[in-house]
C-alpha positions as CSV (number, residue, x, y, z in Angstrom):
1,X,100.0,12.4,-160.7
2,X,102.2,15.5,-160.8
3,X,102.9,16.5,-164.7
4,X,106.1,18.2,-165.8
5,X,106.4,21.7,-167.6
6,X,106.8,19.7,-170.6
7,X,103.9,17.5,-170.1
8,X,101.7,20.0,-169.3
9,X,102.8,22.4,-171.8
10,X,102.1,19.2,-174.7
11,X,98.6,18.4,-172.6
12,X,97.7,21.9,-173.4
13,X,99.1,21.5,-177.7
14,X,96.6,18.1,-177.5
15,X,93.6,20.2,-176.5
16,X,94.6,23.0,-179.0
17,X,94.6,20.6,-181.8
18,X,91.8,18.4,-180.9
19,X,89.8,22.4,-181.2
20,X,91.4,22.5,-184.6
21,X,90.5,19.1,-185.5
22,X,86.9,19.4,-184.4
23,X,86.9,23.1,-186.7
24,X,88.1,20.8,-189.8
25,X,86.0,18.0,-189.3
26,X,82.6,20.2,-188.6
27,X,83.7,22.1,-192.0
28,X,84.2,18.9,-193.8
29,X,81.2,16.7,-192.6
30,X,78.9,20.3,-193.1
31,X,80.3,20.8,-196.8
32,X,80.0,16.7,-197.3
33,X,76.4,17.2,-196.1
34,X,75.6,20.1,-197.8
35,X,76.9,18.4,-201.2
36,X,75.2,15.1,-200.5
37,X,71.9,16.5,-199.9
38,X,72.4,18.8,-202.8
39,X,73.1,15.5,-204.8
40,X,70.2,13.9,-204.1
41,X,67.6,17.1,-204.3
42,X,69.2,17.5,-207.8
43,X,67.9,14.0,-208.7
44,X,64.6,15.0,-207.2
45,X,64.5,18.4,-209.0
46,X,65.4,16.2,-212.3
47,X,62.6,13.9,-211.6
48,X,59.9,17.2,-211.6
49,X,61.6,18.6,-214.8
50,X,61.4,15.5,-217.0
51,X,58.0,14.7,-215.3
52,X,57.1,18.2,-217.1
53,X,58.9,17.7,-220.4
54,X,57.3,14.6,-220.5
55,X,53.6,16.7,-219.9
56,X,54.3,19.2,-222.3
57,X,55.3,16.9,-225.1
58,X,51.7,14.7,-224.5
59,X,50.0,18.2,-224.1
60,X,51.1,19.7,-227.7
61,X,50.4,16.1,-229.0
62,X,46.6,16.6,-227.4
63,X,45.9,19.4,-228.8
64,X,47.4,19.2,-232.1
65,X,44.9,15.8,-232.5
66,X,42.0,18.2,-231.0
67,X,42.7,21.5,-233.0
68,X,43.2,18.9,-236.2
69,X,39.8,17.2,-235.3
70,X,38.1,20.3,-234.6
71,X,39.1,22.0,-237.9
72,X,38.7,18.8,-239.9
73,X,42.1,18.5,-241.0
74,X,44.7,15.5,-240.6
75,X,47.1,15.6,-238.0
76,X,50.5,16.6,-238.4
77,X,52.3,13.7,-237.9
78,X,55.6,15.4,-238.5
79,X,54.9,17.5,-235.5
80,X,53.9,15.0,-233.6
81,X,56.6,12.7,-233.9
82,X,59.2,15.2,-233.2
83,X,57.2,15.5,-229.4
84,X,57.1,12.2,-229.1
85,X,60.8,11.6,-229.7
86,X,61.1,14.3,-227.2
87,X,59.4,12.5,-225.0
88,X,61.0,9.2,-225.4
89,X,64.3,10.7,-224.7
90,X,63.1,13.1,-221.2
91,X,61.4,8.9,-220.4
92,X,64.8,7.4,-220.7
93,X,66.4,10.2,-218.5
94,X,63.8,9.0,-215.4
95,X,64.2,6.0,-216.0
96,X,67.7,6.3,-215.1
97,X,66.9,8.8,-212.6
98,X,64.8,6.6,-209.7
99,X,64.6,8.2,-206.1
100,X,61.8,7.3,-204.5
101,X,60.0,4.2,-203.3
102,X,57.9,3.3,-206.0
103,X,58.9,5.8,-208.7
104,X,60.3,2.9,-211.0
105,X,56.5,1.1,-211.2
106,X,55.1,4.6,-211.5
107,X,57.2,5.3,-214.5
108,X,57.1,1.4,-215.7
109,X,52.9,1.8,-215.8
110,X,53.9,5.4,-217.6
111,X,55.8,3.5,-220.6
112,X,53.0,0.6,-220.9
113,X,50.7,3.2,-221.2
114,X,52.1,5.8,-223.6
115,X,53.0,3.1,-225.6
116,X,49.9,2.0,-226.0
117,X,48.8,5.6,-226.5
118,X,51.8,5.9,-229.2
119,X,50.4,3.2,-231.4
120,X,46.6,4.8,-230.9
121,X,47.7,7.9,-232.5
122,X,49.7,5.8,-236.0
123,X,46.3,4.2,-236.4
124,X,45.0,7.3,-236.7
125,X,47.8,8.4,-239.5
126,X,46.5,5.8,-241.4
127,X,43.4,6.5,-241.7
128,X,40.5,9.1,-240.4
129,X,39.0,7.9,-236.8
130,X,35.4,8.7,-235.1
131,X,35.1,11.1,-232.3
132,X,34.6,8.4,-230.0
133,X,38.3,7.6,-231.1
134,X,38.9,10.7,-230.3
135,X,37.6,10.5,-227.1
136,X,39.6,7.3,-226.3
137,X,43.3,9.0,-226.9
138,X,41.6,12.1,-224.8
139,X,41.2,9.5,-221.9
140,X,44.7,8.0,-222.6
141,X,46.3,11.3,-222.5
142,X,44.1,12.2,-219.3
143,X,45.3,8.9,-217.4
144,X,49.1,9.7,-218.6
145,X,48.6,12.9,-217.7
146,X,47.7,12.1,-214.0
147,X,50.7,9.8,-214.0
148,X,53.0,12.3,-214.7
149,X,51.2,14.6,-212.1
150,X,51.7,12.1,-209.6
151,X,55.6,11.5,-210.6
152,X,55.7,15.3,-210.5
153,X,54.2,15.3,-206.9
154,X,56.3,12.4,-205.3
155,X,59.6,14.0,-206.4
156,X,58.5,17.4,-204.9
157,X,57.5,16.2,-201.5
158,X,60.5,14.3,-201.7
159,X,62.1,17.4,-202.1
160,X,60.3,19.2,-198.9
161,X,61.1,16.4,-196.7
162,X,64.5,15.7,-197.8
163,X,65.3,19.7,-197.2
164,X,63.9,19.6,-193.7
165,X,65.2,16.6,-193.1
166,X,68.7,18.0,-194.2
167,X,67.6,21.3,-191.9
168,X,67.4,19.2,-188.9
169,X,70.3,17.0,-189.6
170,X,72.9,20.2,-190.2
171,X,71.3,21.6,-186.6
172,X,71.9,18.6,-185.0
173,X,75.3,18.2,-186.4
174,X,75.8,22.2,-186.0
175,X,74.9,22.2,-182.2
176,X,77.0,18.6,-181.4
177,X,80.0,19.9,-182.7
178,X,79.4,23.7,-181.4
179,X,78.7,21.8,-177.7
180,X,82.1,20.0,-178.3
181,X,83.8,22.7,-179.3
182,X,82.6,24.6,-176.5
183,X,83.8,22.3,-173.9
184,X,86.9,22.2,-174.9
185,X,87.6,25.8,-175.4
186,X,86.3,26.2,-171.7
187,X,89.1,23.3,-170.8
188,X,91.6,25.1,-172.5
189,X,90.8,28.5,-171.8
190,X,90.7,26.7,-167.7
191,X,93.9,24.8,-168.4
192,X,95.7,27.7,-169.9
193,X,95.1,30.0,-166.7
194,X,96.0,27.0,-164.6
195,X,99.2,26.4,-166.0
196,X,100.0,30.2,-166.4
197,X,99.1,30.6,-162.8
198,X,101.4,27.9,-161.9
199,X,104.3,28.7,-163.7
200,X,104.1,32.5,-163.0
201,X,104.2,31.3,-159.2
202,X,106.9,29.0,-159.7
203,X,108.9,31.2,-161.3
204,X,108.7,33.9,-158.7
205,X,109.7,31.6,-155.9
206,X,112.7,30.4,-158.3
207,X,113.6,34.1,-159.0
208,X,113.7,35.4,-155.6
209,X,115.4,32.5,-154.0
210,X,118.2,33.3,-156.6
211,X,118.1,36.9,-155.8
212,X,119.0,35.9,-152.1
213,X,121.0,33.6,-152.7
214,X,122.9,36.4,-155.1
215,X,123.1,39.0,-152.6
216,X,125.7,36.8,-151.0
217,X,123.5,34.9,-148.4
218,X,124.9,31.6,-149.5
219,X,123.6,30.0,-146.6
220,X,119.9,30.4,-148.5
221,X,118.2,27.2,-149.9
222,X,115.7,27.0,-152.4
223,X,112.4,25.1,-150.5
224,X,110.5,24.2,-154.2
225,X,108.2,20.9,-153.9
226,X,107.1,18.5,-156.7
227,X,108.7,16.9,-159.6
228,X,108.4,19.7,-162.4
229,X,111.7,21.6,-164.0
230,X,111.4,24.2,-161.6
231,X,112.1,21.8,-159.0
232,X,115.0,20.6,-160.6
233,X,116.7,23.8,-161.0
234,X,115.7,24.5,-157.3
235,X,118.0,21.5,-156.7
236,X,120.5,22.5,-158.8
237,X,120.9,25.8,-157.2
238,X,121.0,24.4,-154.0
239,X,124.0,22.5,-155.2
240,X,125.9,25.3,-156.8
241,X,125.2,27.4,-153.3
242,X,126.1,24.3,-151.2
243,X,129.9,24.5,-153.2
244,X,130.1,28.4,-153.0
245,X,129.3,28.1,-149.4
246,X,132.2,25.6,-148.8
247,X,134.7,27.1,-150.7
248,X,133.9,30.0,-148.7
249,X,134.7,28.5,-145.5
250,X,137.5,26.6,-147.0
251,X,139.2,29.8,-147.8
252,X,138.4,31.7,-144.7
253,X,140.3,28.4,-142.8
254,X,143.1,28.4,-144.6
255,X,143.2,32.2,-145.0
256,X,143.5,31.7,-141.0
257,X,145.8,29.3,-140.8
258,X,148.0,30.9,-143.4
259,X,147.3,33.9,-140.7
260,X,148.6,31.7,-138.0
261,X,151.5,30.5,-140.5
262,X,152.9,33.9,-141.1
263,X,152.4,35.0,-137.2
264,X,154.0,31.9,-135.8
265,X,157.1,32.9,-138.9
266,X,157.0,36.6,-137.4
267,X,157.4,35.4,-133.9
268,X,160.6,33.1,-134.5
269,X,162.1,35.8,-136.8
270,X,161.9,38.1,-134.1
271,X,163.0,35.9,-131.4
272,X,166.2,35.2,-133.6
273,X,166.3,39.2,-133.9
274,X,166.6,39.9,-130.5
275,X,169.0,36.8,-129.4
276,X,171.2,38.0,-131.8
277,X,170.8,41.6,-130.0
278,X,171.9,39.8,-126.8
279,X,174.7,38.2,-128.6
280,X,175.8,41.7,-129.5
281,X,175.5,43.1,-126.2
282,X,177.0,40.2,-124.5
283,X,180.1,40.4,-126.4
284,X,180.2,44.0,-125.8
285,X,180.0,43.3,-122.0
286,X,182.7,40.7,-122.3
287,X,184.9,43.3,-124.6
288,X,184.6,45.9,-121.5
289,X,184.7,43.5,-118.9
290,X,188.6,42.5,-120.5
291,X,189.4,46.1,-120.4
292,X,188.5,46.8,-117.2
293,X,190.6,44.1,-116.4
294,X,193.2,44.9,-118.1
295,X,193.2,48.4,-116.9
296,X,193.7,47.4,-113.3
């Protein structure tokens, strides 16, 4: 199917914009990507912070209870419930902060168990404990301790994965749309020569036939096939000489025949000049004739 000017011209704006669209689209879905991922590693990297906060806090606790039973002295219980306030507020943050597959039962077993470690050390407020007591909130720190190691752990592989993952996912998405794009720059860039190509050669066939057709050879006719502009101006040129043409000949005939008109005129008039010479000269004849006769 043979496209007009026009419709090639708009063919060529479609492929221009659907470039422009695919520029737009890869810079949107890349930044959504980029903020999605950076969403989600955020909770991940939240995860590994309050898995720390909640470390340090049962560290300090640890070692103020050691140092205190070390040294002989009671605990400050001041101290230590400032950490674990601490650490009840960094708790409730991961709670609200789940990301992984079985992070919410790791954290769950976390709570059972500092709680239970929580009311180990009031008992010891109240009143001085044996080393073997001791010893039990050392394993109850230990066993919390590997808990929050753990949480610490599943967030940060999380966060490897996750990163490659999103590595793989923006080259993916990257090379897609830079194929795309690709493609339809080559049909562009393939359609633009095309239709310059055509058009230049159009043009040149239109141009010259005019300049012939100028030059006074009216008898010229513009030979332009298919269905495009150029063609109808072709046609419309053809008409404009077909009507020159004729008015030419129409003049040229009655240019002749007013020719003829004014010959045949020239002719009578001097038919009619020289009978009325022989008019003249006949009545001269008769004039002398009557004399003569006269005479004898």
């Amino acid at each position: 199917m043979k496209l007009s000017i026009r419709s090639k011209f708009s063919v060529g704006m479609v492929f221009l914009l659907i470039i422009l669209a695919l520029s737009i689209f890869s810079a949107y879905y890349m930044n959504k990507l980029s903020k999605e991922t950076g969403a989600i590693l955020k909770e991940n990297y939240l995860s590994v912070v309050y898995a720390r906060e909640l470390a340090g806090g049962l560290t300090n606790i640890n070692q103020e209870i050691t140092n205190s039973f070390l040294t002989n002295r009671k605990s400050d219980s001041l101290y230590i419930r400032k950490e674990l306030n601490i650490i009840d507020k960094s708790l409730q943050l991961e709670k609200n902060n789940f990301t992984e597959p079985g992070e919410d039962k790791l954290v769950l077993g976390f709570e059972t168990g500092l709680k239970e470690y929580r009311d180990s050390i009031v008992k010891l407020f109240d009143s001085s404990q044996p080393a073997s007591y001791v010893l039990n909130l050392q394993k109850k720190y230990s066993g919390l301790y590997q808990q929050l190691m753990l949480l610490s752990q599943m967030n940060g592989k999380a966060i490897e994965v996750k990163t490659d993952n999103n590595k793989i996912s923006s080259q993916e998405a990257l090379t897609q749309m830079t194929i795309i794009a690709t493609l339809c720059f080559i049909i562009a860039l393939f359609y633009s020569y095309s239709f310059s190509s055509y058009s230049n050669e159009r043009f040149s066939q239109l141009y010259n036939g005019i300049k012939e057709i100028r030059s006074n050879d009216y008898a010229k006719r513009l030979n332009l096939e298919g269905t495009d502009e150029f063609y109808e101006i072709s046609l419309i040129v053809n008409e404009m000489a077909d009507k020159i043409n004729e008015n030419i000949q129409n003049t040229a005939q009655t240019s002749k025949e007013d020719f003829d008109r004014e010959k045949s005129l020239y002719n009578v008039q001097e038919l009619q000049r020289i009978l009325g010479q022989m008019k003249s000269i006949e009545k001269q004849a008769v004039e002398i004739i009557a004399k003569f006769e006269s005479n004898i």
